[in-house]
N, C-alpha and C positions, 0 to 999 in steps of 0.2 A: 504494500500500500504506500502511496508518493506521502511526504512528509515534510518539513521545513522546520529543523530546529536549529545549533548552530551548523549545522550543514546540510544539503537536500538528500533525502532518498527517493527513488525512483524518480525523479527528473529528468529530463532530457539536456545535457551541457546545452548552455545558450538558451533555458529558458530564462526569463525575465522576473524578477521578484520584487513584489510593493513593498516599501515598509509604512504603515502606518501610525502615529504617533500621536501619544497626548498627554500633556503636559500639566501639572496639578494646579488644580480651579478648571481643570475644562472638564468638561462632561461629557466630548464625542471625538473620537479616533481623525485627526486630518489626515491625509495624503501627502507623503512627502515625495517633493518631484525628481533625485536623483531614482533612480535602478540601482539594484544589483544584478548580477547575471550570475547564473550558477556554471560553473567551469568542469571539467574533465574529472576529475576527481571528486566531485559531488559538491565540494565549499562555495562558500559567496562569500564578498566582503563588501560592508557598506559600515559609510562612518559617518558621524556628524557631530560637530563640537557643541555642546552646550552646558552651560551651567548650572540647569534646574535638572532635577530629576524624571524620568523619562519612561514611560510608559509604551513599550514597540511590541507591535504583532508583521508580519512579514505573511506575503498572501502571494500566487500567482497573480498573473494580469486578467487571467479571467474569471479570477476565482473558487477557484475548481479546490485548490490546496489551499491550506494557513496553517502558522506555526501559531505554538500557546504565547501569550503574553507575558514578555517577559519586560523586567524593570532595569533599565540603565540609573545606577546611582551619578547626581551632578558631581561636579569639580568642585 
């Protein structure tokens, strides 16, 4: 079964992965507009600097898969 946690299972390299984000006092997941792409070896890398703490779930582009939610602690 395809899956997205720190790296993809059953993916195909060169699919495409959303990460969705949200930030404490929000109450609904944005869209953030970089990609990741998943590579040969199944990993993705996607990075964004910020200094609040960070709430990311990571989805295909159609949907189809999403990883659990997981929390980036800020700087």
């Amino acid at each position: 079964m395809p899956s997205v946690t720190p790296e993809a299972v059953g993916l195909e390299p060169g699919t495409r992965l959303v990460a969705y984000l949200r930030f404490p006092g929000e109450t609904r997941f944005s869209q953030a507009a970089a990609r990741a792409e998943v590579q040969d070896d199944g990993t993705f890398t996607w990075q964004r600097r910020t200094g609040k703490r960070t709430s990311v779930y990571f989805s295909t582009e159609d949907g189809s898969v999403s990883s659990e939610r997981i929390i980036i602690p800020g700087r």
